[in-house]
C-alpha positions in Angstrom: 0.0 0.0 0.0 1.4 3.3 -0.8 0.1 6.8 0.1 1.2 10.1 -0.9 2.8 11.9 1.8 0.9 15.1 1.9 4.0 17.0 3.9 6.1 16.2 1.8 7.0 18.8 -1.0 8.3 16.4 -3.6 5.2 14.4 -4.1 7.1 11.3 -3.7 5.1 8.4 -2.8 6.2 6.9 0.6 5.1 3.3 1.9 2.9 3.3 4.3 3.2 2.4 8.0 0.9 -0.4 9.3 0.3 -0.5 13.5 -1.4 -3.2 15.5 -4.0 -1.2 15.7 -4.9 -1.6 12.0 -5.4 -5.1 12.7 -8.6 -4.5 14.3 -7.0 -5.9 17.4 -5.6 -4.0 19.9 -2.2 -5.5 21.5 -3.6 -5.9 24.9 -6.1 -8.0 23.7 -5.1 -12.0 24.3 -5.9 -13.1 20.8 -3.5 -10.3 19.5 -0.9 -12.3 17.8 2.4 -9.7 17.5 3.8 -10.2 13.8 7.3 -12.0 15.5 5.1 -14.7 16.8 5.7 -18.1 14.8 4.2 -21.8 16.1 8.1 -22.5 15.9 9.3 -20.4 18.8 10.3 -22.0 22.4 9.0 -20.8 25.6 11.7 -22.0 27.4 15.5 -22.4 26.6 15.2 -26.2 28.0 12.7 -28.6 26.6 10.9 -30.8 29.3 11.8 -34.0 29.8 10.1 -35.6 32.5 12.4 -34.1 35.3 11.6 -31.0 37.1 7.8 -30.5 35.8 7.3 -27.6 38.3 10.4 -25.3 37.2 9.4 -26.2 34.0 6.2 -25.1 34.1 6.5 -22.0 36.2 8.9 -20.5 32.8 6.0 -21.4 30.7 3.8 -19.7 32.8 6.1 -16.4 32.5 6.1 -17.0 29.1 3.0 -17.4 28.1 2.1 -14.4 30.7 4.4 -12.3 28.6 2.6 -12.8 25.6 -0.8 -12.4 27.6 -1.8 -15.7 26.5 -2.6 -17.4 29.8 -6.1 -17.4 29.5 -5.5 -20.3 26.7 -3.9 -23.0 29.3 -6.5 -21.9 32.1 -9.6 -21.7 30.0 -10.5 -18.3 30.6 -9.8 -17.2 26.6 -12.9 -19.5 25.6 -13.5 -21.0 21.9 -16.5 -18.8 20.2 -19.0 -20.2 18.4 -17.8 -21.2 14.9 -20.3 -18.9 13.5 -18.5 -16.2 15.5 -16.1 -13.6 13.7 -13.7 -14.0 16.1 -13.4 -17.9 15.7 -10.5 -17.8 13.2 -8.6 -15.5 15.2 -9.0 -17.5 18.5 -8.5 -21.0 16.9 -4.9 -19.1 15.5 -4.1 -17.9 18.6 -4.7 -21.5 20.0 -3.2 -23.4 17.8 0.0 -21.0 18.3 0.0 -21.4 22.2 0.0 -25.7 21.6 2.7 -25.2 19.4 4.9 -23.2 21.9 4.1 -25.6 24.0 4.1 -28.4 22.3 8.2 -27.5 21.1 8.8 -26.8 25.1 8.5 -30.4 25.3 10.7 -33.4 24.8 9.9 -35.2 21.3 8.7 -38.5 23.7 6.5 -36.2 25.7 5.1 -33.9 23.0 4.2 -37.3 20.8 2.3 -38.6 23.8 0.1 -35.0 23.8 0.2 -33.6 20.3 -3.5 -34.9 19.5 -4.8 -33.0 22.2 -8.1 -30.7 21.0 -6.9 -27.8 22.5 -4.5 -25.7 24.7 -6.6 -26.3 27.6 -6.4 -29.9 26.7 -2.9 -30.1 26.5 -2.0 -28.4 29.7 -4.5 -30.1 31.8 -3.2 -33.3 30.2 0.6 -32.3 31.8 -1.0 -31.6 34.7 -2.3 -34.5 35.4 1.0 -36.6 34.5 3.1 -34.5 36.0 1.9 -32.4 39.5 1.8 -35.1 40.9 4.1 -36.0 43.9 4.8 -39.4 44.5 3.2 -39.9 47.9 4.6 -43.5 48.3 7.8 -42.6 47.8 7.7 -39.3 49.5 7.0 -40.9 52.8 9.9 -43.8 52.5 12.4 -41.0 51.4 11.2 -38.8 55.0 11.1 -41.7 57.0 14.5 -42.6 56.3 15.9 -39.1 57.2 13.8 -39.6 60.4 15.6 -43.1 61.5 18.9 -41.6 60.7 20.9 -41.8 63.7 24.6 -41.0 64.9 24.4 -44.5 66.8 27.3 -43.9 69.8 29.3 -41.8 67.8 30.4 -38.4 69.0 29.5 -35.7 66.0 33.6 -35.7 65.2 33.1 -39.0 64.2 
């Protein structure tokens, strides 16, 4: 698009400047995609590999909240109706989020989730595997530090 710059004395034609806002979608808005956003992008500089689920997850959660796109993993960024002019936009903005995440993931753990439906899907899915503490093993692990004992030994020793 090219518009002549009015100012200017020459007449020259200059290329014109397109903002976010031209979009129709302001950038504050969660299903604002900026234009360096790409499905290919990582969240995180470590992919998750079954180890350390909760440091993992707390840099997605920055990133994600960076990009104002949290509402996608907690549900609150809902699907419209198909019939809704906003559907395309939101099912982009989806499909973008999976992908981030999806590439945050180790190739064994993002081919066990990659046919989820949704973002919501997916993270709920990760949840579920991975929250969860290991009870069992959490008790053996603190009674053992509990029986430890010095015996007769002075603290030198």
């Amino acid at each position: 698009m090219a518009v002549t710059d009015q100012g200017n004395s020459t007449g020259v034609e200059t290329a014109a400047t397109v903002t976010p806002t031209d979009t129709g979608l302001d950038p504050s808005d969660p299903l604002y995609l900026h234009p360096s956003d790409n499905p290919g992008a990582m969240l995180v500089s470590t992919a998750f590999d079954g180890i350390g689920y909760r440091s993992w997850r707390r840099s997605v959660l920055r990133g994600l909240s960076v990009k104002n796109k949290l509402g996608f993993i907690s549900g609150e960024c809902k699907q419209p109706d198909t019939s809704s002019p906003q559907f395309r936009q939101w099912e982009r903005c989806d499909n973008m989020v999976t992908s981030w995440i999806l590439n945050s993931l180790s190739k064994k753990i993002a081919d066990s989730v990659e046919y989820a439906s949704d973002t919501v899907e997916l993270w709920k899915e990760l949840e579920d595997r991975y929250e969860q503490t290991n009870g069992a093993r959490l008790y053996q692990i603190q009674k053992e530090i509990n029986d430890l004992s010095q015996g007769n030994r002075d603290i030198t020793a």
